[in-house]
C-alpha positions as MATLAB code, in Angstrom:
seq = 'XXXXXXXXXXXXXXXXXXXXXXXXXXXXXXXXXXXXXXXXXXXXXXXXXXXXXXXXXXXXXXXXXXXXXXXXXXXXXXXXXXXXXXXXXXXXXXXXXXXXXXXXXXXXXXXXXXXXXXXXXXXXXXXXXXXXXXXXXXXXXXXXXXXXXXXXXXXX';
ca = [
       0.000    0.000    0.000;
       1.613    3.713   -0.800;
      -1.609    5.375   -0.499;
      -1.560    7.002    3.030;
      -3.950    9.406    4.873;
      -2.265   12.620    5.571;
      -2.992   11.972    9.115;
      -1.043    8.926    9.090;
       1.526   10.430    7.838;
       1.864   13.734    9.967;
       1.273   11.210   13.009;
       4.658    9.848   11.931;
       6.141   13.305   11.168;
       5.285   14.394   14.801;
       6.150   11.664   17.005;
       9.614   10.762   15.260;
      12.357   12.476   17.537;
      15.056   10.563   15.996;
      15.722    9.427   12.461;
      18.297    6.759   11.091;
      19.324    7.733    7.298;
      20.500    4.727    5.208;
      22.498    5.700    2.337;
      22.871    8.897    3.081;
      25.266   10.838    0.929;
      28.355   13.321    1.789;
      27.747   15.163   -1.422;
      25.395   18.166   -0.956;
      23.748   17.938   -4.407;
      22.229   14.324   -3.464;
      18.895   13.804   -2.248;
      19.612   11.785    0.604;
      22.198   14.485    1.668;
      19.967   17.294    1.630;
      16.809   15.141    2.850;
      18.808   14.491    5.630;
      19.714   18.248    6.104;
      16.572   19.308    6.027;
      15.442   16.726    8.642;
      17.865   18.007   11.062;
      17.275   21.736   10.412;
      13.454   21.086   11.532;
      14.848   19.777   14.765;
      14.911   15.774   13.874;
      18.211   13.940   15.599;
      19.543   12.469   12.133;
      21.693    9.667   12.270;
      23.472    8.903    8.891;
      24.136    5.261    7.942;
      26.484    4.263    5.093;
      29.584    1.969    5.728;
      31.810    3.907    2.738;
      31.457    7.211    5.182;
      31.598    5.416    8.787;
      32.970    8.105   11.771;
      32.855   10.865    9.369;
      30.949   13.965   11.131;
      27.683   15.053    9.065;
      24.851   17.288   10.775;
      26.541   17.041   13.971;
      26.152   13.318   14.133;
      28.968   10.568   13.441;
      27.998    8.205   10.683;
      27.853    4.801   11.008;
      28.892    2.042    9.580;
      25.117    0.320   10.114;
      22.308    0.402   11.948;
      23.681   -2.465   14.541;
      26.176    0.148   15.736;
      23.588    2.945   17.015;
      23.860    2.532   20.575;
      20.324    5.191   20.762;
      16.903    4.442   20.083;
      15.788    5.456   16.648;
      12.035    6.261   16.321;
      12.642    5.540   12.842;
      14.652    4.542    9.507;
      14.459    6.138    6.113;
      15.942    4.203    3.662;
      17.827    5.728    0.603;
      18.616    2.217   -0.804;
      17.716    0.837   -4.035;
      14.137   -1.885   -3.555;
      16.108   -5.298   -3.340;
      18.503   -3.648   -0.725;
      15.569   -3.167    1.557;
      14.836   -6.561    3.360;
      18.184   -7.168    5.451;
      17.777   -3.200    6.409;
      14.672   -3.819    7.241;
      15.641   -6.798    9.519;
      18.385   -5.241   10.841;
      16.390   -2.120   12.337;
      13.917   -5.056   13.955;
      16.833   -6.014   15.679;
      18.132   -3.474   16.596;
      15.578   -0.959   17.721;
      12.777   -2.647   19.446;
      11.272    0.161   20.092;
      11.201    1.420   16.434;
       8.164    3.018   15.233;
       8.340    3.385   11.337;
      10.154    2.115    8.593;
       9.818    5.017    5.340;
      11.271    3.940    2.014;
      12.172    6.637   -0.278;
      10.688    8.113   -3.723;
      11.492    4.646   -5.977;
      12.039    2.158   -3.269;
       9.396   -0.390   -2.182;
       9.000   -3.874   -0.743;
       6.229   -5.055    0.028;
       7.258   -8.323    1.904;
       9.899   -6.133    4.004;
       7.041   -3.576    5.233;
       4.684   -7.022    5.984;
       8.002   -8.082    8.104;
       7.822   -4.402    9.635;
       4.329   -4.254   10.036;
       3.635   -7.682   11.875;
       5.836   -6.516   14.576;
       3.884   -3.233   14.963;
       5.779   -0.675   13.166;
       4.183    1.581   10.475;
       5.754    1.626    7.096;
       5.553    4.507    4.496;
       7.006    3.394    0.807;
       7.931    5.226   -1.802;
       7.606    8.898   -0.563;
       9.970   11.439    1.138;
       9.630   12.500    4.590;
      10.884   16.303    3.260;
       8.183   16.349    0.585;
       5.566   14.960    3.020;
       6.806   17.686    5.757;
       6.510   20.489    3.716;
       3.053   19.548    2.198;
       1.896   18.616    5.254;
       3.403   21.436    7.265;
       2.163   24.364    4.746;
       6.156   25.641    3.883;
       6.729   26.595    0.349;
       9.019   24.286   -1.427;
      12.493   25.679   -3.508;
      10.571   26.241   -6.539;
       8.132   28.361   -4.924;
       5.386   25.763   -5.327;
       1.855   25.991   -3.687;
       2.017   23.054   -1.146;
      -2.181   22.539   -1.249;
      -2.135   24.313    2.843;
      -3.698   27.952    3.161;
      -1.824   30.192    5.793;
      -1.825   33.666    6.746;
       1.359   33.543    7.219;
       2.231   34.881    3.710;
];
């Protein structure tokens, strides 16, 4: 299913304190870089994942090498991983996190058997969207491109 209610999805946006980012990128101009920024600037604790970068400093967080080695709980993982990458991620942040709380593939990146795995042991799962996008929709900020995000405000 990748057809959520907006109140599922802000649920998810408001409870998550803390936010694992798999694949995240060093280079500024990638998505899951500046996804990752932009989580962090609205006040998420961002966590970057990717074992080519591990101990490198990015958003004032060390990266690690995996999700076994984040010794915090993680309300929840965002995956910037191709599809068939998903299921041992997916396993791995069951393991790891028992509290977790979501599982959110990217824009591109589903599996459905990984988010049944996820979902029979409570968590939600969100595929093939961005937590950014959703935020900013959701939220009523204007996007880059000065695009009308669907939310009236008087704060104009």
């Amino acid at each position: 299913m990748t057809d959520y209610t907006d109140s599922f999805l802000k649920d998810i946006l408001r409870r998550t304190k803390v936010v694992a980012v798999v694949g995240v990128s060093m280079n500024p101009v990638r998505p899951s870089y500046y996804v990752a920024r932009y989580l962090s600037l609205k006040g998420y604790t961002v966590i970057p994942v990717n074992p080519g970068h591990a101990g490198k400093v990015l958003f004032g967080q060390t990266v690690q090498a995996s999700l076994s080695e984040i010794t915090q709980p993680v309300d929840m993982v965002d995956i910037f991983r191709r599809s068939e990458a998903v299921p041992p991620i997916v396993d791995d942040a069951l393991s790891a996190f028992p509290d977790l709380r979501t599982i959110w593939m990217q824009i591109g990146v589903e599996h459905p058997e990984a988010a049944a795995r996820a979902q029979a042991r409570g968590v939600d799962v969100v595929m093939n969207r961005c937590p950014k996008i959703e935020y900013q929709r959701l939220f009523g900020e204007l996007r880059m491109g000065g695009f009308a995000t669907g939310v009236i405000s008087s704060k104009l």
